[in-house]
C-alpha positions as CSV (number, residue, x, y, z in Angstrom):
1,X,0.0,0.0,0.0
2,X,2.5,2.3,0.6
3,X,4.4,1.9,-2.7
4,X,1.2,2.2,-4.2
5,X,0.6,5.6,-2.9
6,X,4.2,6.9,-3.0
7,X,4.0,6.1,-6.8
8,X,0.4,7.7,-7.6
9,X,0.1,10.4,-4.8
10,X,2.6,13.1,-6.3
11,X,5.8,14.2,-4.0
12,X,4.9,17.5,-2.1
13,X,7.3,20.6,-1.9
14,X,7.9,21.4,1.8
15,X,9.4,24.8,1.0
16,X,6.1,25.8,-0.9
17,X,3.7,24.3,1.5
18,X,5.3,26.2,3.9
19,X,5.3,29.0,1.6
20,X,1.4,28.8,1.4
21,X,0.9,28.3,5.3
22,X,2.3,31.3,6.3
23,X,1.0,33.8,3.3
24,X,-2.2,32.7,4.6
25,X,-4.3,35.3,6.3
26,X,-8.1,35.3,7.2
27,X,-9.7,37.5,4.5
28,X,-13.0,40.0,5.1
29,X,-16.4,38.0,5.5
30,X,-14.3,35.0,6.5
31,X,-15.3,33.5,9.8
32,X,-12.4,32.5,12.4
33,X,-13.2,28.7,12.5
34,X,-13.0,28.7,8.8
35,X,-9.9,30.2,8.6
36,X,-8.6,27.8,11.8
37,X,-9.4,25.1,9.6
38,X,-7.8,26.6,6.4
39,X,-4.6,26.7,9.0
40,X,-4.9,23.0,10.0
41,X,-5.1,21.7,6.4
42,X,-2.4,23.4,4.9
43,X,0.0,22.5,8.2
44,X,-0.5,18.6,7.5
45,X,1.8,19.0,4.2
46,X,4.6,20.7,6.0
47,X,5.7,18.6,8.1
48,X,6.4,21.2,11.3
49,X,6.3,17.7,13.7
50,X,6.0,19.0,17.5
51,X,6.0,22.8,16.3
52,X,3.0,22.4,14.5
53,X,0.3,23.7,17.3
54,X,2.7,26.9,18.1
55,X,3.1,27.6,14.6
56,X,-0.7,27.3,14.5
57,X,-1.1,29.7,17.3
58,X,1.2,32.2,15.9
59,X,0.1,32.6,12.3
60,X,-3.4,33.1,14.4
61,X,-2.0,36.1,15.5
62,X,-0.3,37.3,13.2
63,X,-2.8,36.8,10.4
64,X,-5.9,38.2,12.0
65,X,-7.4,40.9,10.5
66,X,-8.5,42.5,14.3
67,X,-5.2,44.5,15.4
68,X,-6.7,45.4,18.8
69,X,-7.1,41.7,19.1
70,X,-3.9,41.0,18.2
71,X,-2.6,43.2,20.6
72,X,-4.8,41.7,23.2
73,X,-3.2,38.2,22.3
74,X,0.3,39.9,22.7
75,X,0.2,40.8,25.9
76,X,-1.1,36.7,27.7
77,X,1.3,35.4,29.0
78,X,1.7,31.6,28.4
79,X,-0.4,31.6,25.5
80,X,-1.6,28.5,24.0
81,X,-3.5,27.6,20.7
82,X,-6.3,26.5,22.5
83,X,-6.7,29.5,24.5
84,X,-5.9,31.7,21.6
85,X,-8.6,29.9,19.8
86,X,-11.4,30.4,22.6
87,X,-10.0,34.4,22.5
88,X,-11.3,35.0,19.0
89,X,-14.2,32.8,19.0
90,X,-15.2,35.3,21.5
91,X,-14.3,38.5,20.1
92,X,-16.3,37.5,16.8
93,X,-19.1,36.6,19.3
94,X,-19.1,40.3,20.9
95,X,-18.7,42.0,17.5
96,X,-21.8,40.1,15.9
97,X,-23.9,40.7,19.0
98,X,-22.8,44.4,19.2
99,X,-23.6,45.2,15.9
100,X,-26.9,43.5,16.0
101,X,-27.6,45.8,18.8
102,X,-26.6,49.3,17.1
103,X,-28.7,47.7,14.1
104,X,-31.7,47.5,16.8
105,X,-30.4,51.1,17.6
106,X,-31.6,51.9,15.0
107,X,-34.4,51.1,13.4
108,X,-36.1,52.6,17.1
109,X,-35.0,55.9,15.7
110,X,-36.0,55.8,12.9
111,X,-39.4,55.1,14.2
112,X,-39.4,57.6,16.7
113,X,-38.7,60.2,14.1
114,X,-42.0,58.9,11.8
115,X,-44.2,59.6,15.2
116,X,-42.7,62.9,15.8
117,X,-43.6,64.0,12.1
118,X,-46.7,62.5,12.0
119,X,-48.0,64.9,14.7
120,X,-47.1,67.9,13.3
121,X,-46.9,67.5,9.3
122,X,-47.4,71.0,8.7
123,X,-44.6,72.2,11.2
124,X,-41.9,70.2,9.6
125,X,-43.5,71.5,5.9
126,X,-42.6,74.6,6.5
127,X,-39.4,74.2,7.9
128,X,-38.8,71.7,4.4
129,X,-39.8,74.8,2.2
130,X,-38.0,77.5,4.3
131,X,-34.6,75.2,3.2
132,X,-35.7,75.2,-0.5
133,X,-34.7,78.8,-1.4
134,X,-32.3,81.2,0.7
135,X,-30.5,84.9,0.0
136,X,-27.0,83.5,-0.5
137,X,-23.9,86.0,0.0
138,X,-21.9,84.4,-2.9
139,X,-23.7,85.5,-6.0
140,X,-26.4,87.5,-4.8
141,X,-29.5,85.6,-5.7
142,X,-31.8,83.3,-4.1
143,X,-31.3,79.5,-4.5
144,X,-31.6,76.0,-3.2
145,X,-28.6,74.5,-0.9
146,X,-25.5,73.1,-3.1
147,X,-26.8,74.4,-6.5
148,X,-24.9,78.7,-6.4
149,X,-23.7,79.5,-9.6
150,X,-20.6,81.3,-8.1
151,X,-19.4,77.8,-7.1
152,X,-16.0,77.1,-9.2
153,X,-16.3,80.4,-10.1
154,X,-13.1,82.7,-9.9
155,X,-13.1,85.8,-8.3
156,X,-11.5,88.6,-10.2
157,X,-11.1,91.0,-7.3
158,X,-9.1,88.6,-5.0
159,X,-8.4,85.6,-7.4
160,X,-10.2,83.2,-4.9
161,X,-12.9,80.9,-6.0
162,X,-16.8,80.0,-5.6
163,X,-18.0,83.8,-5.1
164,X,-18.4,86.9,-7.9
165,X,-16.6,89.8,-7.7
166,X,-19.6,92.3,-7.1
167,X,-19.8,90.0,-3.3
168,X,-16.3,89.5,-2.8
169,X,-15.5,90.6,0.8
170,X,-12.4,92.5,0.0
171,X,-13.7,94.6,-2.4
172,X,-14.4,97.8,-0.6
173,X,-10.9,97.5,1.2
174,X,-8.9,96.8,-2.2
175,X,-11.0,99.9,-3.4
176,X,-10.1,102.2,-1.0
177,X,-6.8,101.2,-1.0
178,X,-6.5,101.8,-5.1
179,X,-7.9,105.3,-4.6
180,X,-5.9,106.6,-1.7
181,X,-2.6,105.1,-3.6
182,X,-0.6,108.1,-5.2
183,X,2.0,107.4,-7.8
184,X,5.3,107.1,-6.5
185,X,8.6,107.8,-8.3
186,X,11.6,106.3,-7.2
187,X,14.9,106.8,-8.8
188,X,17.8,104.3,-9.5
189,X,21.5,104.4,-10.9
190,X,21.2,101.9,-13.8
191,X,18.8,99.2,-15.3
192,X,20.6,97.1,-18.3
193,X,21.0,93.3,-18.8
194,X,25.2,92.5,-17.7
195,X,26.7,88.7,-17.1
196,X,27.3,88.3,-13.3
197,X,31.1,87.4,-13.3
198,X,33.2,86.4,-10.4
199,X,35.0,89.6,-10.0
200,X,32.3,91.9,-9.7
201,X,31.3,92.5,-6.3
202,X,27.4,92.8,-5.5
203,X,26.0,90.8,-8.3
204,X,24.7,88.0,-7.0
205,X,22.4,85.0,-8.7
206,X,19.2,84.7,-7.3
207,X,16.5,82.2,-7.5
208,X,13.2,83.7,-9.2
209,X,10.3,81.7,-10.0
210,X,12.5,78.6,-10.2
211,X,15.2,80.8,-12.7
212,X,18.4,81.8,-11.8
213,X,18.6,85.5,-12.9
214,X,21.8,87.2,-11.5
215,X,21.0,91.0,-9.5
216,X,23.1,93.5,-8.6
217,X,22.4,94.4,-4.5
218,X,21.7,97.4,-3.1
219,X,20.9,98.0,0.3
220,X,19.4,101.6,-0.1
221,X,17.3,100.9,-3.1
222,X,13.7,101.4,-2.7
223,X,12.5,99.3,-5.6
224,X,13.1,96.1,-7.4
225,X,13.7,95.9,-10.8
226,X,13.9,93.2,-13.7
227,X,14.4,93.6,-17.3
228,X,11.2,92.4,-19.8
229,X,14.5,90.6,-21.0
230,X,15.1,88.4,-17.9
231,X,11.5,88.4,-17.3
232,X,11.0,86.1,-19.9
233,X,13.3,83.9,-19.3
234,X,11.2,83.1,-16.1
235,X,10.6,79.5,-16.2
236,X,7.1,80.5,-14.7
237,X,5.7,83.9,-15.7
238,X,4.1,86.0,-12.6
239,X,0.8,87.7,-13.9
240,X,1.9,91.1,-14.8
241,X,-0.4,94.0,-13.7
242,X,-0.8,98.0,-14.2
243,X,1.3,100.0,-11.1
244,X,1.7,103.5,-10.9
245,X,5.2,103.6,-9.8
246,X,7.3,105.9,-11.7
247,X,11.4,105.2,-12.0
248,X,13.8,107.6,-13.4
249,X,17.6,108.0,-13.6
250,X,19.6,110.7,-11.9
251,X,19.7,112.4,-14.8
252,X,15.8,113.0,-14.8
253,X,15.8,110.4,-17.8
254,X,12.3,108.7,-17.2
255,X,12.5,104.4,-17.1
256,X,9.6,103.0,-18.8
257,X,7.6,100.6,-16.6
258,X,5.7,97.1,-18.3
259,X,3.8,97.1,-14.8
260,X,4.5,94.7,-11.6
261,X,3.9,91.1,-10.6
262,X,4.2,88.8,-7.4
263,X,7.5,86.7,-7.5
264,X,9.2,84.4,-5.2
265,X,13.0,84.4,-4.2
266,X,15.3,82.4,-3.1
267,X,17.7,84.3,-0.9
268,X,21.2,84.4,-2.3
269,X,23.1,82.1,0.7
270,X,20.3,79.4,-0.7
271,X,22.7,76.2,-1.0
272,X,25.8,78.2,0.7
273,X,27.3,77.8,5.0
274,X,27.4,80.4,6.4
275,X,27.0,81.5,10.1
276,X,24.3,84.1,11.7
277,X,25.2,86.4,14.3
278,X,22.6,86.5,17.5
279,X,22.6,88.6,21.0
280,X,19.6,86.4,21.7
281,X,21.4,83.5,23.5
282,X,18.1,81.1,23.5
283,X,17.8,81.3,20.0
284,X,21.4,79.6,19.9
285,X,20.0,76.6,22.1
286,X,16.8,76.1,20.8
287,X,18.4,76.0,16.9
288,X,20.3,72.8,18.5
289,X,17.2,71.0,19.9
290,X,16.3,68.2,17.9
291,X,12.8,69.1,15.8
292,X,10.6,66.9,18.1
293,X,11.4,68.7,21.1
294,X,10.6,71.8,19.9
295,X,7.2,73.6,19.9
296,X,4.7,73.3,16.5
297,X,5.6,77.0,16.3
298,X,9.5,76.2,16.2
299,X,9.2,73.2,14.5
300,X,7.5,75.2,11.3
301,X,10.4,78.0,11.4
302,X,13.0,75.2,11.4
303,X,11.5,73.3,8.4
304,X,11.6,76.2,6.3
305,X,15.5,76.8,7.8
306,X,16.3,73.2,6.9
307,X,17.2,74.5,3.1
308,X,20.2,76.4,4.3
309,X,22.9,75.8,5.7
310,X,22.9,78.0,9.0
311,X,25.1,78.2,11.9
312,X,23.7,80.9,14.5
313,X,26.7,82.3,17.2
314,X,26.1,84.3,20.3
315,X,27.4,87.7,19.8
316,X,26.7,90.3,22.8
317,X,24.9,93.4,21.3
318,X,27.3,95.8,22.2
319,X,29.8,94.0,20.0
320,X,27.8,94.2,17.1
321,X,28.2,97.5,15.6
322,X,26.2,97.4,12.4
323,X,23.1,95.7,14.2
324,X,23.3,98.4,17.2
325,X,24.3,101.6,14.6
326,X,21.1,100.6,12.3
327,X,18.6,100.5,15.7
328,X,19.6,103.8,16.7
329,X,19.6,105.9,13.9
330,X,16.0,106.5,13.8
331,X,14.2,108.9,11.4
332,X,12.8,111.0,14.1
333,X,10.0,112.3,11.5
């Protein structure tokens, strides 16, 4: 008999059976004793001898889909596959009885609700036809709920969406604003397009809109300016709009202006060390701390730090002449 059955019944491959055993995980809708005896049939082909009931027990834990079980079945201490066995029966027990109950739950609202509307139909009309149409804010009109036509709609006072301009809420401020606004002129020493080079001091390359454009710095100017030139080598273009700012040369020769747009810069230490001098001593400690020690305040400052390289030093204030010069020469007017 058993040459008959070792020659018909084809060999089995431990390291797959094994394979399957352990990839084996109880699957939604599945209930546990299926899945324990899914567990018991595939552990008779591989062959785990004395092991075979711990093994059990552990893939148990580990394959249930329940993690709060699972961390229940962690923490016993001598746990056995029988007693790991009565554990889940139970938990799948409480969880179909507890739903069954929220189910019961339920349907006595629901029923509740019918009797309450039932003795007053025309009270709960009229609060169902005081929700059909409203004065909205957004567009102006009268509508029902979810259906304004301003929604998706772009503003063109403030560029945000799902309101028209004639509502928008910053309108009469931007107004005022525009009126009140007199055309200032500002005069600078030179606008023309130059190749930073190496040698030339104050030309520096900064980071605009994702472009490298190289600027020459000036710590008194009261303007920035950008050639249409460099402007379009932008890599992405800032809406240009209408300013009233007048620049001219020291020679009275007027600069034409295109207008003005919103841009963002990378400051010019961006990928460079370099070291920032402090009379705050705390600020020296606290850019030391590791980031989960620190505050959500500090934590958001040092994320946006974490581009540059930055060392911060301790400097008493009366040692640090620019600093001190600049706070005490105040325009007294």
């Amino acid at each position: 008999m058993d040459k008959f059955e070792e020659y018909f019944v084809p060999k089995q491959n431990i390291t797959f059976e094994r394979y399957k055993f352990f990839s084996c995980d109880q699957k939604q809708g599945v209930g546990f004793d299926q899945y324990l005896a899914e567990l018991h049939t595939l552990s008779k082909t591989c062959e785990f001898g004395n092991l075979k009931d711990s093994l059990v027990r552990d893939k148990i834990v580990c394959g249930i889909p329940d993690n709060g079980l699972g961390e229940r079945l962690l923490r016993e201490q001598n746990l056995t596959l029988d007693k790991t066995i009565n554990m889940c029966r139970a938990a799948e027990t409480t969880r179909a009885q507890a739903k069954e109950l929220r189910k019961e739950e339920t349907a006595v609202h629901v029923i509740k609700t019918g009797e309450q509307y039932s003795k007053h139909p025309n009270k709960y009309k009229s609060q169902r036809e005081a929700k059909t149409d409203f004065k909205c804010g957004k567009c102006g009109g009268s509508h029902k709920p979810m259906s304004c036509p301003a929604y998706g709609k772009e503003c063109h006072n403030c560029g945000k969406k799902n309101h028209f301009s004639k509502y928008c809420k910053a309108f009469k401020k931007k107004k005022v604003h525009a009126v009140e606004e007199e055309p200032k002129e500002f005069f600078v020493d030179a606008v023309h397009i130059k190749e930073a080079k190496d040698e030339e001091e104050w030309i520096v390359p900064l980071t605009v809109n994702r472009t490298i454009i190289p600027f020459k710095l000036d710590t008194g100017a009261s303007v920035n300016l950008m050639s249409v030139n460099e402007y379009e080598k932008l890599t992405v273009k800032s809406k240009i709009f209408l300013v009233k700012t007048k620049v001219s040369g020291y020679t009275g020769e007027k600069v034409p202006v295109k207008g003005g747009c919103i841009a963002t810069f990378e400051h010019s230490v961006y990928g460079q060390a370099f070291e920032v001098e402090t009379d705050h001593k705390p600020l020296v400690s606290i850019m030391s701390k590791p980031l989960n020690d620190c505050p959500m305040r500090i934590q958001r400052m040092m994320i946006r730090l974490q581009k540059y390289d930055v060392t911060v030093n301790y400097t008493p204030g009366k040692y640090m002449f620019a600093a001190d010069t600049l706070s005490r020469a105040v325009d007294k007017n």
